[in-house]
N, C-alpha and C positions, 0 to 999 in steps of 0.2 A: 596341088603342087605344080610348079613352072616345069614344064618338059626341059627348055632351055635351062635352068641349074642341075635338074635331075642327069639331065648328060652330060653338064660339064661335070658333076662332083663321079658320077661312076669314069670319065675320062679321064680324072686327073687319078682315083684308086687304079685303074686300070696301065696309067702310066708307070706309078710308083712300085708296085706291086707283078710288073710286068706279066699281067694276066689279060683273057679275054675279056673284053667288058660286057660280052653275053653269059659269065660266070657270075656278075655281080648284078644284087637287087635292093629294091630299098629295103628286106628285110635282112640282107647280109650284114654279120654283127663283125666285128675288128678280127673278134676270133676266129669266124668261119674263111677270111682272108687270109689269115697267118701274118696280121701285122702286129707290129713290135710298137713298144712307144715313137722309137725311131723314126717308124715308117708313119706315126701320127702326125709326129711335129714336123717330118714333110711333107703330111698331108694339109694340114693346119696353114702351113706358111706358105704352099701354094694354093688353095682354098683362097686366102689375104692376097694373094696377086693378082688370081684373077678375078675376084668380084670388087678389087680396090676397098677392103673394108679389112678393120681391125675384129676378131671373133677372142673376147675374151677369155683370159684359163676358165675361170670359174665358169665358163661357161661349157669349153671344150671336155669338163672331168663329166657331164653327165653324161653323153652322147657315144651310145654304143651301138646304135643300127646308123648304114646309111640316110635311111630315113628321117632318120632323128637329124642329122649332119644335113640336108637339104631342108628338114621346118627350120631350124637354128637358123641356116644361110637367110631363107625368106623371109626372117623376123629382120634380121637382122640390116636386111639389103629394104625392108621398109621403115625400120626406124629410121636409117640413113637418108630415105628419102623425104621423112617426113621431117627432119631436122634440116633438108637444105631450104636455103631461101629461095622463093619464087622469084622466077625472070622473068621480064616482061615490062 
């Protein structure tokens, strides 16, 4: 896993959730945070700002650990790239 997404996804929980982000790990689940759907779907929509990419629902309903939310982001920030066209 990319150090760089593993610390922006525990910086953006750590934002929303106004906690330490040496409280949160990739095995932290929604629950052990004390987040609400709420606190999903702002996690979700800023997760989509800052890596510029759409994370589908059906995607977001499996994803219950950290961990799980940074492989997603990583599939996800490679299909992205695999579908852009080469420059050059």
């Amino acid at each position: 896993m990319s150090n760089a997404v593993i610390e922006k996804v525990i910086g953006l929980i750590a934002k929303i959730k106004a906690i330490s982000p040496d409280k949160i790990t990739l095995d932290s689940t929604f629950q052990d945070l004390k987040m609400d759907s709420l606190d999903g779907l702002d996690l979700f929509f800023e997760l989509e700002e800052a890596f510029d990419l759409t994370i589908p629902d059906d995607r977001t309903r499996s994803l219950r650990t950290v961990g799980n939310i940074v492989e997603e982001l990583e599939k996800l920030i490679s299909e992205q790239n695999a579908g852009s066209p080469v420059q050059g």
